[in-house]
Biotite code that builds the C-alpha atoms (Angstrom):
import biotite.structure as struc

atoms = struc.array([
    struc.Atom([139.063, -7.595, -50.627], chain_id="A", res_id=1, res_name="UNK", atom_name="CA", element="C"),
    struc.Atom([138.143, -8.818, -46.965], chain_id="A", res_id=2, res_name="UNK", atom_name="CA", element="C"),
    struc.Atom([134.815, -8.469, -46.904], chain_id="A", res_id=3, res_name="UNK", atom_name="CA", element="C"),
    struc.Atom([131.716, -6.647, -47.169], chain_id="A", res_id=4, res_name="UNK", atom_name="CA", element="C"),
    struc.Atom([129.862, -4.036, -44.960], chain_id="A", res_id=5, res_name="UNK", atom_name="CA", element="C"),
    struc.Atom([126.574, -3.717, -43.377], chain_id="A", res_id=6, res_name="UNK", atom_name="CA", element="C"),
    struc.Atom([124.189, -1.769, -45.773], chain_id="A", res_id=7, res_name="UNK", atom_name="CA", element="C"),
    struc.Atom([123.724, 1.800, -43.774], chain_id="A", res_id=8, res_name="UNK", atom_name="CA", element="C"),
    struc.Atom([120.939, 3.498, -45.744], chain_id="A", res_id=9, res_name="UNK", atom_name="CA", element="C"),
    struc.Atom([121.138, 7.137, -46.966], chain_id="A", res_id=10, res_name="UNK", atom_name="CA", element="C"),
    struc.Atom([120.851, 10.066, -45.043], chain_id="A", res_id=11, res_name="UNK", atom_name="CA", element="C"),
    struc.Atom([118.991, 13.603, -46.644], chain_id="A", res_id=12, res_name="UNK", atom_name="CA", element="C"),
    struc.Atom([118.634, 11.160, -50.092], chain_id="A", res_id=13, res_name="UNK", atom_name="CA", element="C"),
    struc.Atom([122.023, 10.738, -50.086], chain_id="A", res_id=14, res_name="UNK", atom_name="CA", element="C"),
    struc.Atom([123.176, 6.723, -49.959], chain_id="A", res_id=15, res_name="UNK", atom_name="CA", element="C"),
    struc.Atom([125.511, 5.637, -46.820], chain_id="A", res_id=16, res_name="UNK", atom_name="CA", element="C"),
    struc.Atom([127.127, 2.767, -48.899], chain_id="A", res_id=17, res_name="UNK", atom_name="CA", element="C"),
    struc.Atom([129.250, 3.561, -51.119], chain_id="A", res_id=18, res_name="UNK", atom_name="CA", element="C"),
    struc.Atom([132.543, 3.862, -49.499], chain_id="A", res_id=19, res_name="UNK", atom_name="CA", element="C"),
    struc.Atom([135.477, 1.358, -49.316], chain_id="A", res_id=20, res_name="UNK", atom_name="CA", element="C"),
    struc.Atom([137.817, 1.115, -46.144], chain_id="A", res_id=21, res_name="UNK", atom_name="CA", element="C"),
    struc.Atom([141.725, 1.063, -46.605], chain_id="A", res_id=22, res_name="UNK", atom_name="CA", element="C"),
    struc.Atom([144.473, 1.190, -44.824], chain_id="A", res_id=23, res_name="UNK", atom_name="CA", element="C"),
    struc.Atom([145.588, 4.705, -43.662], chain_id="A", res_id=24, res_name="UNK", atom_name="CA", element="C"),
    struc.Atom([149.154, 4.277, -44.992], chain_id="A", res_id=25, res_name="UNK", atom_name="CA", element="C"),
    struc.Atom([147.923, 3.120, -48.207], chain_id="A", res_id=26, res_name="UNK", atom_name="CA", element="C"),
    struc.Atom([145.627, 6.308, -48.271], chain_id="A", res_id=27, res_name="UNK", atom_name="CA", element="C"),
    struc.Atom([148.982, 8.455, -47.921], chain_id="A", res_id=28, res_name="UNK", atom_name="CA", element="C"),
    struc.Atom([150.423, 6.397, -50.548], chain_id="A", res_id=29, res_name="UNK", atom_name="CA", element="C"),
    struc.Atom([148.365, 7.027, -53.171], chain_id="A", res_id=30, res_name="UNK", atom_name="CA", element="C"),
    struc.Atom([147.177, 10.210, -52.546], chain_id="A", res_id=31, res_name="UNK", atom_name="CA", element="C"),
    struc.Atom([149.778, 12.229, -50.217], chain_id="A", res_id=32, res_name="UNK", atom_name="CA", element="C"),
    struc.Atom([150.002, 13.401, -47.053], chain_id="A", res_id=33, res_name="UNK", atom_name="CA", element="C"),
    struc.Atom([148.892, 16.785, -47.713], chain_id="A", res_id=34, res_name="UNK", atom_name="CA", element="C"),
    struc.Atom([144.798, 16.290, -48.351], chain_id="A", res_id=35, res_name="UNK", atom_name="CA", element="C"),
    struc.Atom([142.594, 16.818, -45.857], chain_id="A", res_id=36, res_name="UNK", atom_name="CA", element="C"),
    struc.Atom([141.340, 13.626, -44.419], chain_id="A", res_id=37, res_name="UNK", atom_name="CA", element="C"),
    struc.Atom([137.402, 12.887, -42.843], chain_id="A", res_id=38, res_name="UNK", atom_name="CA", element="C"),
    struc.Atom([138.111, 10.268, -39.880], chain_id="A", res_id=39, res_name="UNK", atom_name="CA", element="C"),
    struc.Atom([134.847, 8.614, -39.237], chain_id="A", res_id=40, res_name="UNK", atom_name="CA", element="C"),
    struc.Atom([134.109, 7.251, -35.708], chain_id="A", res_id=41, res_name="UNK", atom_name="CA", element="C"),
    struc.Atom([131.274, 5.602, -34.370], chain_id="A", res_id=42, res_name="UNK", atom_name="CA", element="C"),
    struc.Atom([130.277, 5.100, -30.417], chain_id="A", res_id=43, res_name="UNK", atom_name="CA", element="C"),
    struc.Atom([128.767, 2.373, -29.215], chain_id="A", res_id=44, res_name="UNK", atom_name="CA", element="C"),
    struc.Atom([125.783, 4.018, -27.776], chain_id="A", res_id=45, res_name="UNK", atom_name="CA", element="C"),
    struc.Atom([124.136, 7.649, -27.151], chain_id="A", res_id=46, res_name="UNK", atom_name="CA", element="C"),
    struc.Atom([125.311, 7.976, -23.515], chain_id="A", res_id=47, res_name="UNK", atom_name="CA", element="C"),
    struc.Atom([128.287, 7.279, -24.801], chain_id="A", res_id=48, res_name="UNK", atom_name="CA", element="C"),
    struc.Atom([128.985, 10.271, -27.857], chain_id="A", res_id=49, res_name="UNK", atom_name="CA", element="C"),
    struc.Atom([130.524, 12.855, -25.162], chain_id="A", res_id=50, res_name="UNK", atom_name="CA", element="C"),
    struc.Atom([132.844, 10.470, -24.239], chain_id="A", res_id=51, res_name="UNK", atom_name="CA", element="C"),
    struc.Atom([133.898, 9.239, -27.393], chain_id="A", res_id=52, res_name="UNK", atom_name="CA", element="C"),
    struc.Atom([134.072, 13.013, -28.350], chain_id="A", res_id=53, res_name="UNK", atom_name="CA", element="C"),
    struc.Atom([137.253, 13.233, -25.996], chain_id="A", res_id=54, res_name="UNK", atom_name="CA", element="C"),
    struc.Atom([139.096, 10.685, -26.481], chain_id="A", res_id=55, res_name="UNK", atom_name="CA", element="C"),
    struc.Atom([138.947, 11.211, -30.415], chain_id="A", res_id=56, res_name="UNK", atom_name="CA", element="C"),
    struc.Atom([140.135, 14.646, -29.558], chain_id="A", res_id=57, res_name="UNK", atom_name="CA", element="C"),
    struc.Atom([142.660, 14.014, -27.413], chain_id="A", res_id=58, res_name="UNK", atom_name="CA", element="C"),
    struc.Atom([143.948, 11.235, -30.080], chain_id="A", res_id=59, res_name="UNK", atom_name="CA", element="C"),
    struc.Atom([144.168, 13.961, -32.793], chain_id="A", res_id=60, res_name="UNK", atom_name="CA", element="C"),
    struc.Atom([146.110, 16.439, -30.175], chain_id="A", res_id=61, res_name="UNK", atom_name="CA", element="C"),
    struc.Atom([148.724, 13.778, -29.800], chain_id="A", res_id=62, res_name="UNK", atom_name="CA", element="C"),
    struc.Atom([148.867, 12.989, -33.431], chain_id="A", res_id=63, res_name="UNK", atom_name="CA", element="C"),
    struc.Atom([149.407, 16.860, -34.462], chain_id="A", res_id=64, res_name="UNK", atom_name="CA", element="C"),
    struc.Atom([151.835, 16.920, -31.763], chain_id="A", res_id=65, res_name="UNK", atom_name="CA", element="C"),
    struc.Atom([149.711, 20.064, -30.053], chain_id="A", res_id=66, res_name="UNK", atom_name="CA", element="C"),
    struc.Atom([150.742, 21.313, -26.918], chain_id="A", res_id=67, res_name="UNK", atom_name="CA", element="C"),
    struc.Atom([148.030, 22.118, -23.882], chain_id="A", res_id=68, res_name="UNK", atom_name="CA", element="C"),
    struc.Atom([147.781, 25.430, -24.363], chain_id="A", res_id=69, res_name="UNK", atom_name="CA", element="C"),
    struc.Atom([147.253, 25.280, -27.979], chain_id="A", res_id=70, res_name="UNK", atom_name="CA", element="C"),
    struc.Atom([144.008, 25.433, -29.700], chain_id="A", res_id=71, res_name="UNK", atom_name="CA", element="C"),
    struc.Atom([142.927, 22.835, -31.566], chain_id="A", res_id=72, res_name="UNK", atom_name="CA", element="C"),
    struc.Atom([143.707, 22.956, -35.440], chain_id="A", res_id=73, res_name="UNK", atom_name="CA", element="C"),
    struc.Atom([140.997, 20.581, -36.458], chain_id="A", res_id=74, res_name="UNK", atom_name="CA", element="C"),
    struc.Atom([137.688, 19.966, -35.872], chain_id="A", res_id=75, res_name="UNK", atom_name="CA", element="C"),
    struc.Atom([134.743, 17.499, -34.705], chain_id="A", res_id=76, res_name="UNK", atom_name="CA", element="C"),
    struc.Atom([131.603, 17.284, -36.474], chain_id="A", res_id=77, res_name="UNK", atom_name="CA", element="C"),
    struc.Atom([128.785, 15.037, -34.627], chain_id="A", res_id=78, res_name="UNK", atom_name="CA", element="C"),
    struc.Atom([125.281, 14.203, -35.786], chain_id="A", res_id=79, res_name="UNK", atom_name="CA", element="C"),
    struc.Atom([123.828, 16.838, -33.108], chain_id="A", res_id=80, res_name="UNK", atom_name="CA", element="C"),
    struc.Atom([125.761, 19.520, -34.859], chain_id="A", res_id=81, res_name="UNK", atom_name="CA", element="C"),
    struc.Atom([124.947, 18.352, -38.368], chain_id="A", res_id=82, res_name="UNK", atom_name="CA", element="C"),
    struc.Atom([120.829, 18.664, -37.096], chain_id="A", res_id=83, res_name="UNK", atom_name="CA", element="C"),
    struc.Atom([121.646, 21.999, -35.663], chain_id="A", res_id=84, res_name="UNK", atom_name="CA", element="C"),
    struc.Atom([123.466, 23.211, -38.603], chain_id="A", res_id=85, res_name="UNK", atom_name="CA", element="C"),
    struc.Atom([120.427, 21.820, -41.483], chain_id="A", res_id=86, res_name="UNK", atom_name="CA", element="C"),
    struc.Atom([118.334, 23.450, -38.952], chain_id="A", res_id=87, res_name="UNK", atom_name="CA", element="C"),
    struc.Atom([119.858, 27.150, -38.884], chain_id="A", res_id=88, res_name="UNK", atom_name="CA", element="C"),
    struc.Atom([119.939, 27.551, -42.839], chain_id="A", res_id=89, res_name="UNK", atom_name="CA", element="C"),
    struc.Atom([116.182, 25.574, -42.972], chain_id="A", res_id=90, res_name="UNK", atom_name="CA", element="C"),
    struc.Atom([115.322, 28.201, -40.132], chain_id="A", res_id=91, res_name="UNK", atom_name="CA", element="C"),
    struc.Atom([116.926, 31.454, -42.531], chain_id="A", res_id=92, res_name="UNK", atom_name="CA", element="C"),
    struc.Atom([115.336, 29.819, -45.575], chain_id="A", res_id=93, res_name="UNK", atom_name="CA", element="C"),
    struc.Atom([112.113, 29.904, -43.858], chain_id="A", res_id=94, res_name="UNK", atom_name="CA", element="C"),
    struc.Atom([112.129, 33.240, -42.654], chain_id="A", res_id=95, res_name="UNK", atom_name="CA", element="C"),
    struc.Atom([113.178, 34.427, -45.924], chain_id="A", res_id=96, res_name="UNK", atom_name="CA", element="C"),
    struc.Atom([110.361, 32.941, -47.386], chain_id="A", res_id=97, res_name="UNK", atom_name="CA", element="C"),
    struc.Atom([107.516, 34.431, -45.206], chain_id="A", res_id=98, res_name="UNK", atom_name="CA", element="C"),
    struc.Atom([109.009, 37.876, -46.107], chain_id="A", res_id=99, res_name="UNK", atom_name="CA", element="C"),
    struc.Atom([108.692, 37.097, -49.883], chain_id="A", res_id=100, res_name="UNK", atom_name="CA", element="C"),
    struc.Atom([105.004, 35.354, -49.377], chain_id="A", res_id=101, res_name="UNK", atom_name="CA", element="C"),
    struc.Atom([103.942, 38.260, -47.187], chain_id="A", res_id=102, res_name="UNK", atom_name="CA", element="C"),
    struc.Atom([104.842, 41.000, -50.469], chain_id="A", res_id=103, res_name="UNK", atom_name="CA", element="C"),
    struc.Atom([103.133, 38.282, -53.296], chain_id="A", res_id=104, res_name="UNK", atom_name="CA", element="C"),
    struc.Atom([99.876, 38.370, -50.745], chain_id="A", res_id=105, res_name="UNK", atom_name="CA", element="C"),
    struc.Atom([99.583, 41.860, -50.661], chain_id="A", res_id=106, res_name="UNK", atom_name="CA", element="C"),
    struc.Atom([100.015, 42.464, -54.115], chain_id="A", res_id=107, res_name="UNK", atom_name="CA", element="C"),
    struc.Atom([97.199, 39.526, -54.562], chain_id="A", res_id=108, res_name="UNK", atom_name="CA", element="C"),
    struc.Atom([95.031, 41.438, -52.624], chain_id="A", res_id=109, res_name="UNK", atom_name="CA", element="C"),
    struc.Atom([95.473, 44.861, -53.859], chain_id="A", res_id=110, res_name="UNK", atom_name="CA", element="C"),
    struc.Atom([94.793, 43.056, -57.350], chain_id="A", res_id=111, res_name="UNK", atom_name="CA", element="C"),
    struc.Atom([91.661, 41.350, -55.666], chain_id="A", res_id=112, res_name="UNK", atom_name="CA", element="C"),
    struc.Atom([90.398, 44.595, -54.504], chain_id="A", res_id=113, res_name="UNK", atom_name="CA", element="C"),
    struc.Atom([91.083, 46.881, -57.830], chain_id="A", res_id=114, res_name="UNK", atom_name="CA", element="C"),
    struc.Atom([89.108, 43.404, -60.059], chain_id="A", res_id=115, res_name="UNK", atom_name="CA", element="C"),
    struc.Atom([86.380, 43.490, -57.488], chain_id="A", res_id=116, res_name="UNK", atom_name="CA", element="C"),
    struc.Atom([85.783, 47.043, -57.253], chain_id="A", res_id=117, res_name="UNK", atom_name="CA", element="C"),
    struc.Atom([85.532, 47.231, -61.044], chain_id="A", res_id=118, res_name="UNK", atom_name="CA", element="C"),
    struc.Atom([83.317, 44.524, -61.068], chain_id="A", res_id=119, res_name="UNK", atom_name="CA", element="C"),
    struc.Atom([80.668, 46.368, -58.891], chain_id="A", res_id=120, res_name="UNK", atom_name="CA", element="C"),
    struc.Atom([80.813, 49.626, -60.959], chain_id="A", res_id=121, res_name="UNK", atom_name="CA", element="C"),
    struc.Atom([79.623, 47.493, -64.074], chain_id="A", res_id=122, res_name="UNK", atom_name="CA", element="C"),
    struc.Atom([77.013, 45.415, -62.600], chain_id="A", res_id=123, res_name="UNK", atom_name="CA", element="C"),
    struc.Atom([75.711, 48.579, -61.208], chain_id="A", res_id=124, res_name="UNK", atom_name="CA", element="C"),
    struc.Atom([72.321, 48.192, -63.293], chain_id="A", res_id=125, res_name="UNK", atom_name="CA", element="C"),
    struc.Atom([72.712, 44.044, -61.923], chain_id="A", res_id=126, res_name="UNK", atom_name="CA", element="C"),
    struc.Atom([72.489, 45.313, -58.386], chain_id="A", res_id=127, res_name="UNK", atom_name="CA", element="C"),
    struc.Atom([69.173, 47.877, -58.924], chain_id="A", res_id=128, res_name="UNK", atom_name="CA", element="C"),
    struc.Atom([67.396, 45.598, -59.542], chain_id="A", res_id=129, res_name="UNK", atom_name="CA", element="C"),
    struc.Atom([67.801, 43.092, -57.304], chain_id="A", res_id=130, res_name="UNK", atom_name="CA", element="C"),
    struc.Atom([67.268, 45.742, -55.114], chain_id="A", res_id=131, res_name="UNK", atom_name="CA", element="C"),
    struc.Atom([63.979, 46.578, -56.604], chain_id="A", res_id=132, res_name="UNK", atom_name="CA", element="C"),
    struc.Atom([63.403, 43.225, -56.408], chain_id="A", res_id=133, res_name="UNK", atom_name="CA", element="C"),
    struc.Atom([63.326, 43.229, -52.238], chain_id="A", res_id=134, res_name="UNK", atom_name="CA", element="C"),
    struc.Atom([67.182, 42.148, -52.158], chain_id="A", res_id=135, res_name="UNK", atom_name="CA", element="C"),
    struc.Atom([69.182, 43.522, -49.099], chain_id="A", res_id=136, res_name="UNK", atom_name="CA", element="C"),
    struc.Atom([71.566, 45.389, -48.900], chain_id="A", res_id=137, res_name="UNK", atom_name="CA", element="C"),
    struc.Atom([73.791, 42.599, -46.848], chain_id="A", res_id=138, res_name="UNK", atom_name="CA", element="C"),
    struc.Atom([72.776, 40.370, -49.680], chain_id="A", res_id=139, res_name="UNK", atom_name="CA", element="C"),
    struc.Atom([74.360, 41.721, -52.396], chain_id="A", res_id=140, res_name="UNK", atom_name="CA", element="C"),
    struc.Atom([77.637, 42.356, -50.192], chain_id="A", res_id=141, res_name="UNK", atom_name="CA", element="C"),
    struc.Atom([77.474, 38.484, -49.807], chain_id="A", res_id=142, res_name="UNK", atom_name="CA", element="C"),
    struc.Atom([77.622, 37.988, -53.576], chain_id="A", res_id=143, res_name="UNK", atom_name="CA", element="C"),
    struc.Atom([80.322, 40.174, -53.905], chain_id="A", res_id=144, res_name="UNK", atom_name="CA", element="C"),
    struc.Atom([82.644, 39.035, -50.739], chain_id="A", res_id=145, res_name="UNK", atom_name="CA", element="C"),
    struc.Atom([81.985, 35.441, -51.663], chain_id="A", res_id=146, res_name="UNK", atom_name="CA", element="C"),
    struc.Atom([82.931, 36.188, -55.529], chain_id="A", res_id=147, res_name="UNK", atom_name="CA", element="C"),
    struc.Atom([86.313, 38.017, -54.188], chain_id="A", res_id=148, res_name="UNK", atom_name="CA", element="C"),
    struc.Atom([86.717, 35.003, -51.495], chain_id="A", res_id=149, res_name="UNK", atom_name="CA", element="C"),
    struc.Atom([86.365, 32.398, -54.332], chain_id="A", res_id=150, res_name="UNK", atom_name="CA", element="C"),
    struc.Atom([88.955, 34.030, -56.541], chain_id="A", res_id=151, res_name="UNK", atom_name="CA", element="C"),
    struc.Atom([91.168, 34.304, -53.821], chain_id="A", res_id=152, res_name="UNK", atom_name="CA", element="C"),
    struc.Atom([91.190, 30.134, -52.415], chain_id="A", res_id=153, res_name="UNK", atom_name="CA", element="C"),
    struc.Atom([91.670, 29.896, -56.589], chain_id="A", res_id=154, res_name="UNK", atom_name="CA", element="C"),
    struc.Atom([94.863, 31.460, -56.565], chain_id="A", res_id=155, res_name="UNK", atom_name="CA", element="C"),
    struc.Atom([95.743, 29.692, -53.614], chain_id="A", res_id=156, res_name="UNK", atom_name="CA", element="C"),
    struc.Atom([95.065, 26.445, -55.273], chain_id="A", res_id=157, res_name="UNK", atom_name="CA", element="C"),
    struc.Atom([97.051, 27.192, -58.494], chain_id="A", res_id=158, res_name="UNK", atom_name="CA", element="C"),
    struc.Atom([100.256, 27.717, -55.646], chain_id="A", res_id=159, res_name="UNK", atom_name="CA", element="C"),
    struc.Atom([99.384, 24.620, -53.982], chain_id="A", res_id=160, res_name="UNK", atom_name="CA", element="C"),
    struc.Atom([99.598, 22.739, -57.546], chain_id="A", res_id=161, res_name="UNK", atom_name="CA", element="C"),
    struc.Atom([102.627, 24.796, -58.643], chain_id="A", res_id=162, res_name="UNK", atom_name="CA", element="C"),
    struc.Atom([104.422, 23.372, -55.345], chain_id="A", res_id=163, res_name="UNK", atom_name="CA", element="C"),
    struc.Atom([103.535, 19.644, -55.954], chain_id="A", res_id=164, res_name="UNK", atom_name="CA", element="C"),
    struc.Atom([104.844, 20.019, -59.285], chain_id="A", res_id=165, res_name="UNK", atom_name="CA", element="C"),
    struc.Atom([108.214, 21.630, -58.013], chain_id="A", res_id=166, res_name="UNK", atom_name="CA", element="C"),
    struc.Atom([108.494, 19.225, -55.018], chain_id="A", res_id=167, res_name="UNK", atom_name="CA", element="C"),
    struc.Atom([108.092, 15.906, -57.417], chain_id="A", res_id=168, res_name="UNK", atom_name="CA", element="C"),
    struc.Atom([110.568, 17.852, -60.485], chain_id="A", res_id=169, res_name="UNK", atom_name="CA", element="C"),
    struc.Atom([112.828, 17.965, -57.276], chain_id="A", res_id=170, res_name="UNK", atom_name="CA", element="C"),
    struc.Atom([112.211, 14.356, -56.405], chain_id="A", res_id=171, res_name="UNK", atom_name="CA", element="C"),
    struc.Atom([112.646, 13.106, -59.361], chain_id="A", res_id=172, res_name="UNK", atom_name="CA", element="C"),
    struc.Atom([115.871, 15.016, -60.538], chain_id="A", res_id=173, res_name="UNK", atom_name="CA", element="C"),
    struc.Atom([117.612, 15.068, -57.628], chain_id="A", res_id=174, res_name="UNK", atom_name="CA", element="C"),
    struc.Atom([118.489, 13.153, -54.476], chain_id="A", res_id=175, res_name="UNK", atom_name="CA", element="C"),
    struc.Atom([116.981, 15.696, -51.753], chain_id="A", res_id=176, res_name="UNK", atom_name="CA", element="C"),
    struc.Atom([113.221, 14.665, -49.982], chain_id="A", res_id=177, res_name="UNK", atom_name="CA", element="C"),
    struc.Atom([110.672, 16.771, -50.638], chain_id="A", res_id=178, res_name="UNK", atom_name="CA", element="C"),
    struc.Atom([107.011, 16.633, -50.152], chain_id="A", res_id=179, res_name="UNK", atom_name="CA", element="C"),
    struc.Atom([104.311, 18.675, -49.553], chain_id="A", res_id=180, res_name="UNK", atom_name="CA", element="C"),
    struc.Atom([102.320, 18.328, -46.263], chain_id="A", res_id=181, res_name="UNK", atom_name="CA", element="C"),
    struc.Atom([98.303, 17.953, -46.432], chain_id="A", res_id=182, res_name="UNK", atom_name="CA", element="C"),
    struc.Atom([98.313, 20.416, -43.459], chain_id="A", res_id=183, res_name="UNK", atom_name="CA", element="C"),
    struc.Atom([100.297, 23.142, -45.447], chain_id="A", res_id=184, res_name="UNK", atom_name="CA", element="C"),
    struc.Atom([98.029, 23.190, -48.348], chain_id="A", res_id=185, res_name="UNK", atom_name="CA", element="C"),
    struc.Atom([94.746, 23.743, -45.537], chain_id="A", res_id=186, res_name="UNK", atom_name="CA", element="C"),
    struc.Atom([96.829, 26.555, -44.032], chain_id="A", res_id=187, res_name="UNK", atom_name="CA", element="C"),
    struc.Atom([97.690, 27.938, -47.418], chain_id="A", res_id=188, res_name="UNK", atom_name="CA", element="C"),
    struc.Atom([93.655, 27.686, -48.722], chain_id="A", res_id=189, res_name="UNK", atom_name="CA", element="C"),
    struc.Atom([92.742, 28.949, -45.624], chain_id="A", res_id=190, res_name="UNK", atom_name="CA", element="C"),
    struc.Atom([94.905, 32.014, -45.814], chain_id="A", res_id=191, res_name="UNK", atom_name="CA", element="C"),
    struc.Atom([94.015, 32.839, -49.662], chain_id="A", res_id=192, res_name="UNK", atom_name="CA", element="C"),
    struc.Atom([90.546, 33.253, -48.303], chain_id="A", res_id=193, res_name="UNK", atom_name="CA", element="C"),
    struc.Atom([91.630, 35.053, -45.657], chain_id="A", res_id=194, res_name="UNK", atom_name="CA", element="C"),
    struc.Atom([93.411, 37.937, -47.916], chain_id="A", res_id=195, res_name="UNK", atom_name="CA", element="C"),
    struc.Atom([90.155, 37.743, -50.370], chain_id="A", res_id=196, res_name="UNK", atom_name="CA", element="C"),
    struc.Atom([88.358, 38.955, -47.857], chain_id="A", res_id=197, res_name="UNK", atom_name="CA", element="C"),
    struc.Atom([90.267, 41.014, -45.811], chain_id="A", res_id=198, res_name="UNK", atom_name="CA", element="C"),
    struc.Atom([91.185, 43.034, -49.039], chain_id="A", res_id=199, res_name="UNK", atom_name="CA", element="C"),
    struc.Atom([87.373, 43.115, -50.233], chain_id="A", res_id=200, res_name="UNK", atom_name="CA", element="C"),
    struc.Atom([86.199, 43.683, -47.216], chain_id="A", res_id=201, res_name="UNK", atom_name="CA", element="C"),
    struc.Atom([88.071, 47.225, -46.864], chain_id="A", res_id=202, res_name="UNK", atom_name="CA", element="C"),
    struc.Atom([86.462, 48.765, -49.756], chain_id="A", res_id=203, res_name="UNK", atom_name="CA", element="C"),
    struc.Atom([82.973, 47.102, -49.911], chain_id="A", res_id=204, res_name="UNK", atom_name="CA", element="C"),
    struc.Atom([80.955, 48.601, -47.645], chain_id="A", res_id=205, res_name="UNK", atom_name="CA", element="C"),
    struc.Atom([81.284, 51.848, -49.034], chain_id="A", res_id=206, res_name="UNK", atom_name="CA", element="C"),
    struc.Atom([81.363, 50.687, -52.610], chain_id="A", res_id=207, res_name="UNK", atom_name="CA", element="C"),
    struc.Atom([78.398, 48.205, -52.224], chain_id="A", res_id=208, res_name="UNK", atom_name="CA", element="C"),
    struc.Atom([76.294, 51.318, -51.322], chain_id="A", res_id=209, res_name="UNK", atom_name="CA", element="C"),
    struc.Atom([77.387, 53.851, -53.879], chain_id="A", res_id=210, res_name="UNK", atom_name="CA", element="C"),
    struc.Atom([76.534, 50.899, -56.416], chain_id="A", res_id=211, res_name="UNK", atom_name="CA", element="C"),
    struc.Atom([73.364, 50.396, -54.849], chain_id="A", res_id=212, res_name="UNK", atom_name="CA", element="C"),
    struc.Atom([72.238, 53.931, -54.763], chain_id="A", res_id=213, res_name="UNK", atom_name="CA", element="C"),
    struc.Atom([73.621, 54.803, -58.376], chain_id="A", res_id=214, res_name="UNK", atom_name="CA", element="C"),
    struc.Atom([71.472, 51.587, -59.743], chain_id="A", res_id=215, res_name="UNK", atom_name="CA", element="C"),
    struc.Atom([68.173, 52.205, -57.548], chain_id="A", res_id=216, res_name="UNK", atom_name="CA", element="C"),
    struc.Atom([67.878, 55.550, -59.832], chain_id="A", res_id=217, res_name="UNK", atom_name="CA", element="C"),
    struc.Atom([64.235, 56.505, -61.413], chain_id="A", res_id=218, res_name="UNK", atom_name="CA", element="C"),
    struc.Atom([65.842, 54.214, -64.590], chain_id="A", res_id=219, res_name="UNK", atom_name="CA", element="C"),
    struc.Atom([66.289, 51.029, -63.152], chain_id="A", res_id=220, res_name="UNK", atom_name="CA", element="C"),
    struc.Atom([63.189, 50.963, -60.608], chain_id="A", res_id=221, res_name="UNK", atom_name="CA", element="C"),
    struc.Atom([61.143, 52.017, -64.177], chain_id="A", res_id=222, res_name="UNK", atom_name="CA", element="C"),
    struc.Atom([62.613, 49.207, -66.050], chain_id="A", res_id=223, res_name="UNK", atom_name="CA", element="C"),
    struc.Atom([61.719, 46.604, -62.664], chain_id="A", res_id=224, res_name="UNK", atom_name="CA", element="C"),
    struc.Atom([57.684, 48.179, -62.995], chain_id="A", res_id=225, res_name="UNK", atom_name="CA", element="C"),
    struc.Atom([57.405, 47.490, -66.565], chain_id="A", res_id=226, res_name="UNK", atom_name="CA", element="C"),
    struc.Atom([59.033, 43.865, -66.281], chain_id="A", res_id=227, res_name="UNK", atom_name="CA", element="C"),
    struc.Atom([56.288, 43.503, -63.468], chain_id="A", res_id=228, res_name="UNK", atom_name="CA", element="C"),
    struc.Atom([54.029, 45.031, -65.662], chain_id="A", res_id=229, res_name="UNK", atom_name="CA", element="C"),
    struc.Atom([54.270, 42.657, -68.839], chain_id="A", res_id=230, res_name="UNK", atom_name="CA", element="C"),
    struc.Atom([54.747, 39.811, -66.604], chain_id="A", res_id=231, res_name="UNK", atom_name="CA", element="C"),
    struc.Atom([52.653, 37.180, -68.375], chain_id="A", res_id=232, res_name="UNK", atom_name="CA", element="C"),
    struc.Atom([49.665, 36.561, -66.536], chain_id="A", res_id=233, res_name="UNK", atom_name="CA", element="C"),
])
């Protein structure tokens, strides 16, 4: 052993360090000529990458023995094209993702609007008589869009806490970073609401008024007198 290196650091959770430097020939030795080899080469600055690019190529020409017009039958890997390369299947990943989100929203929200609409056929009486009582029309469509918006930023939540669980399982078990940004969970709260309601919004109108005109029947305004009516005095 000559020596020691200088610690590196790891790169995507995986650790620079452990690697051992021998001599090429030995290499060949032990293992054979026929393996495919990774020759790692470092510039000594930034402005200095493209240049160290060509020379390293034109070293591996002359050691395959390739003629001018010949292509070459190896190739160069830098860090840009590493970046560019995490960044095309990140970018896929990603847009993958929004597709399968987009379906799991809408079927949230049809769910949202089927529970909700249900909801205001049996509380039909509910909704009488608070309109007896002098409540608006606008005011009851508040309850019910703020019930539908509340169950909506609950699901939401349950993802957020699903994904902290699966991004520290990954941390934990493996060696690839993974967190969860603050500013992703606001967008994703923000959009559950959003869906809640968009979804409740479609169908309440209409269904806020057939409730209210089913429950202001001769029935419930009779029941409202006679609880004015034995109201203690």
């Amino acid at each position: 052993m000559v020596g020691i290196a200088r610690s590196i650091g790891s790169a995507l959770g995986q650790s620079q360090d452990n690697f051992v430097y021998i001599p090429i020939q030995t290499y060949f030795k032990i293992y054979g000529t026929r393996d495919t080899i990774w020759v790692n080469i470092q510039a000594r600055g930034t402005e200095w990458m493209e240049r160290a690019q060509d020379e390293a190529r034109a070293l591996m020409r002359a050691r395959r023995h390739l003629a001018p017009n010949e292509t070459d039958n190896f190739g160069i890997f830098d860090s840009a094209s590493l970046m560019n390369l995490w960044k095309n299947l990140t970018g896929v990943i990603a847009t993958a993702m929004i597709g399968v989100v987009s379906v799991f929203l809408v079927i949230g929200g049809v769910v949202i609007m089927n529970v909700m609409l249900a909801t205001v056929t049996e509380r039909t009486r509910e909704i009488g008589i608070r309109k007896a009582l002098g409540a608006r029309h606008r005011d009851i469509l508040l309850q019910f869009l703020v019930e539908a918006t509340v169950m909506a930023s609950v699901g939401g939540a349950i993802g957020v806490l699903t994904a902290y669980a699966i991004s520290g399982l990954t941390r934990a078990t493996t060696s690839v970073p993974m967190n969860v940004p603050f500013t992703a969970v606001v967008i994703a709260q923000l959009i559950s609401a959003a869906v809640g309601i968009f979804f409740w919004s479609l169908p309440s109108q209409e269904s806020g008024r057939l409730a209210a005109d089913r429950s202001a029947a001769p029935g419930s305004l009779g029941l409202c007198r006679n609880l004015h009516a034995y109201e203690p005095q």
